[in-house]
C-alpha positions as CSV (number, residue, x, y, z in Angstrom):
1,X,-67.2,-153.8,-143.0
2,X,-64.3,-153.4,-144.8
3,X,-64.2,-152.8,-148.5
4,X,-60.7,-153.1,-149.4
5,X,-60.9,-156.7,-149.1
6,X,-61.1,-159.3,-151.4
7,X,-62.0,-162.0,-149.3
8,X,-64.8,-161.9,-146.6
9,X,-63.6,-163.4,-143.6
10,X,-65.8,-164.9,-140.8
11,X,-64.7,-166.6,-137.0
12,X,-67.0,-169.0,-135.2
13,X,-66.9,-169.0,-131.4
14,X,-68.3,-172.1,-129.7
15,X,-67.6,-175.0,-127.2
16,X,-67.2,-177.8,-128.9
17,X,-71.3,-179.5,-129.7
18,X,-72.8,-176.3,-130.2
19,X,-72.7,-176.3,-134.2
20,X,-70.5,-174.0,-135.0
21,X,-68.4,-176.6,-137.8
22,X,-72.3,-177.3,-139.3
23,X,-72.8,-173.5,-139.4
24,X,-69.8,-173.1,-141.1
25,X,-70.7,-175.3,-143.7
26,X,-74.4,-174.3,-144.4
27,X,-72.9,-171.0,-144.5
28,X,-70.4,-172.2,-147.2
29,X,-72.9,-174.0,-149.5
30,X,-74.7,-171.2,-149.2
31,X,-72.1,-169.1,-150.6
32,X,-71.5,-171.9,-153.8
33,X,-74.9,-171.6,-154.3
34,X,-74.6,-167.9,-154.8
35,X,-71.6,-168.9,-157.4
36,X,-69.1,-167.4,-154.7
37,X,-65.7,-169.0,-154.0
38,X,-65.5,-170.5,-150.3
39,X,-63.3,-172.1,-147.4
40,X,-64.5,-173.8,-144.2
41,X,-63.1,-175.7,-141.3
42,X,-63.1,-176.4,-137.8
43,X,-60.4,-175.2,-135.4
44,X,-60.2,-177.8,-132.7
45,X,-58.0,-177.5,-129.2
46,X,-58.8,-180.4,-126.4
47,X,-61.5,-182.7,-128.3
48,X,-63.8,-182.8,-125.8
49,X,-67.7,-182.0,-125.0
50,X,-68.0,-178.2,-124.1
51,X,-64.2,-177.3,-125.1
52,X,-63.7,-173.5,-126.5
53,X,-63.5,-174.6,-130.5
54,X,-63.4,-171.9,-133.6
55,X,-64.7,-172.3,-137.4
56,X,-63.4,-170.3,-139.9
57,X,-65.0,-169.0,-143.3
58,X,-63.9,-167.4,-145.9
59,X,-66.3,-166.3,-148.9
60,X,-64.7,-164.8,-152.3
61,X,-66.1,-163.5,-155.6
62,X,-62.8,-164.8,-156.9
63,X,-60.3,-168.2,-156.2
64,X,-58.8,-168.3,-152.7
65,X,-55.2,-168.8,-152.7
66,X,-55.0,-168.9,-148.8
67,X,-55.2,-172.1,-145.9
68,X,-54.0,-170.0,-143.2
69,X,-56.3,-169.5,-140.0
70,X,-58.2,-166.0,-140.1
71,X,-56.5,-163.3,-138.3
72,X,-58.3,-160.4,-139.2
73,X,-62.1,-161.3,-139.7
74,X,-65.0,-159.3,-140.8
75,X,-67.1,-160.3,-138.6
76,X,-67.0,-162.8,-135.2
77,X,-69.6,-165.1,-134.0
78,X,-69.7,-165.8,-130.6
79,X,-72.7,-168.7,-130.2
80,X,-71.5,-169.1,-126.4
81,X,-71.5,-165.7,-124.3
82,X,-68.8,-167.2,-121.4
83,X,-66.1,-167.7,-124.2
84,X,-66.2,-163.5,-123.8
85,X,-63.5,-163.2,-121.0
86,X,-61.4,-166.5,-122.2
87,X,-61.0,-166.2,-125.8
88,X,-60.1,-162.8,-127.4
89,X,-63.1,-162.8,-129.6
90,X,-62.3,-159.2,-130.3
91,X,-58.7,-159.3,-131.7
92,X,-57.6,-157.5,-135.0
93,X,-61.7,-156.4,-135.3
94,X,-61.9,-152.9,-136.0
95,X,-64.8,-150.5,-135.5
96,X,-66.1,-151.0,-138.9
97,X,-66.4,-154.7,-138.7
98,X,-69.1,-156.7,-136.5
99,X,-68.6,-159.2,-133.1
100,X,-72.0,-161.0,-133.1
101,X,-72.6,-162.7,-130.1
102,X,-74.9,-164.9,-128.5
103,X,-76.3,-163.7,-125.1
104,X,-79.2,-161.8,-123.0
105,X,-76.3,-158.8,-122.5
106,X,-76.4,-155.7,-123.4
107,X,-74.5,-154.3,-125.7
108,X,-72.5,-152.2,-123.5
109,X,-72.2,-154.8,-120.9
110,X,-70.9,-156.9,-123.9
111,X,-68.3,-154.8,-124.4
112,X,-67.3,-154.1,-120.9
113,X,-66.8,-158.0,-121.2
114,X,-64.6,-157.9,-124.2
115,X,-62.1,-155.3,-122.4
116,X,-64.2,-152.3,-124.1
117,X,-64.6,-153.3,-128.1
118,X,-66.7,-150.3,-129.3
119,X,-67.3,-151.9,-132.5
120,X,-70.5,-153.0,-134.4
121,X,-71.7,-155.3,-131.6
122,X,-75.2,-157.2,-132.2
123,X,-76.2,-159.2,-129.0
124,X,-79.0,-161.9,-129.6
125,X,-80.3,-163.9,-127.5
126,X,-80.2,-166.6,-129.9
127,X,-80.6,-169.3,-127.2
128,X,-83.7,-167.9,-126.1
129,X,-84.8,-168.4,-129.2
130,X,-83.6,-171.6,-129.8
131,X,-86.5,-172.7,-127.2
132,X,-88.8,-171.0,-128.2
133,X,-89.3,-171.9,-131.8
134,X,-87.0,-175.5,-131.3
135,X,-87.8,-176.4,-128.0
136,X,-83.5,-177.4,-127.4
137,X,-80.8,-175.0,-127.0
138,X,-79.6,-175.0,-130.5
139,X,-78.6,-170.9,-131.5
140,X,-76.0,-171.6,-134.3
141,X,-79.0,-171.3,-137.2
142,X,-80.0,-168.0,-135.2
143,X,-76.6,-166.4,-135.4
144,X,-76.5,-167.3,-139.3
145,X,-79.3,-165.3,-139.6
146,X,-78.1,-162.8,-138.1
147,X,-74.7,-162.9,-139.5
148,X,-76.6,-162.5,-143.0
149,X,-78.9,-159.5,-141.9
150,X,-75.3,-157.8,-140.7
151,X,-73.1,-158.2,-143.3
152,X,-75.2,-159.6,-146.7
153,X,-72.7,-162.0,-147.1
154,X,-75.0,-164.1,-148.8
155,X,-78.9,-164.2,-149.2
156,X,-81.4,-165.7,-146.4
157,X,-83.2,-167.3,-149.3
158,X,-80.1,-169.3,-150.2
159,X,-79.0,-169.9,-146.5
160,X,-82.5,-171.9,-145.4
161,X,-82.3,-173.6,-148.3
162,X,-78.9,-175.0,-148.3
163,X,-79.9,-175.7,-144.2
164,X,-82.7,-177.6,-145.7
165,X,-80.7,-179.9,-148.2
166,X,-78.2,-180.7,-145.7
167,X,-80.1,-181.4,-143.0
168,X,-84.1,-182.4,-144.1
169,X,-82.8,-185.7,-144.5
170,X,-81.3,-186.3,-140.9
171,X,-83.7,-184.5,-139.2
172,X,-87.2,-184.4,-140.6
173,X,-88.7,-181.6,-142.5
174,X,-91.0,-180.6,-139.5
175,X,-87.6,-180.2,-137.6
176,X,-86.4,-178.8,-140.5
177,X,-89.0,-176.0,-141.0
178,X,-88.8,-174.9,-137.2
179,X,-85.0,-174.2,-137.6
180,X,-85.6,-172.3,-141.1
181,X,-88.1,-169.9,-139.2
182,X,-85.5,-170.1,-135.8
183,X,-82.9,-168.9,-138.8
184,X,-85.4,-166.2,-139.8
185,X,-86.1,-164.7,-136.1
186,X,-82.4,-164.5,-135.6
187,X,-82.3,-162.4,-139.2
188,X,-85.4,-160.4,-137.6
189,X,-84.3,-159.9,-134.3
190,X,-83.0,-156.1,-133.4
């Protein structure tokens, strides 16, 4: 990661229904919760069902200035492995920063994919996990927890709980507790 930044700087990779504008904002509140500054929104192209779609995040210690798009993140989710050879999930990521992605690859086949990133690449098969512990391909709570075992950005305590007051409410807390330990295999998983 870098260190001369101010501002930590995430990118969401998803087709559109996947999560990746709620994973963005448990991630944020998360961060508020921790007293940190934050910004999150969705990027959207075609609105439509299974569209390439980005969020962005940016977490700060101090007041955010900037509403631009992020151009040179921190770190890169990928929560759909077939955005790899369409969407330059790699670009401005250096070999200090982290490209988290979402498949049963290997790491070097992951790169090979991205046009040879050697990186900080952590492949999860976060929908595999999704079914295990959810039973529904859902990996967007997975990759959080992985995001937050790479990079510390904010604690896994805060995290579930922020998942749990936005969502116990619209989805039951017996929902609720299977996607707090899905967030908590994706934090565990190598």
């Amino acid at each position: 990661m870098k260190t001369d930044k101010k501002i930590f700087e995430i990118i969401i990779f998803a087709r559109a229904g996947q999560g990746a504008k709620s994973a963005a904002e448990v991630l944020a509140q998360a961060a508020l919760l921790e007293g940190k500054q934050v910004q999150a929104f969705p990027y959207y192209g075609p609105e439509r069902n299974g569209a390439p779609t980005k969020a962005y995040v940016r977490i700060s210690d101090d007041p955010i200035r900037t509403h631009e798009p992020i151009l040179d993140p921190d770190v890169v989710l990928v929560l759909d492995d077939t955005l790899l050879g369409s969407e330059d999930v790699t670009s401005n990521l250096d070999e200090y920063e982290s490209l988290i992605v979402n498949t049963n690859l290997s790491r070097k086949e992951v790169s090979e994919a991205v046009g040879g990133f050697d990186g900080n690449i952590k492949a999860v098969d976060a929908t595999d996990i999704a079914m295990e512990v959810l039973g529904q391909n859902k990996p967007n709570g997975i990759m959080l927890g992985k995001l937050v075992q790479v990079s510390g950005v904010v604690k896994l305590d805060s995290l579930e709980q922020k998942f749990r007051d936005i969502f116990e409410a619209k989805i039951g807390e017996e929902l609720t507790n299977k996607n707090i330990r899905a967030i908590q295999k994706g934090h565990d998983s190598f």
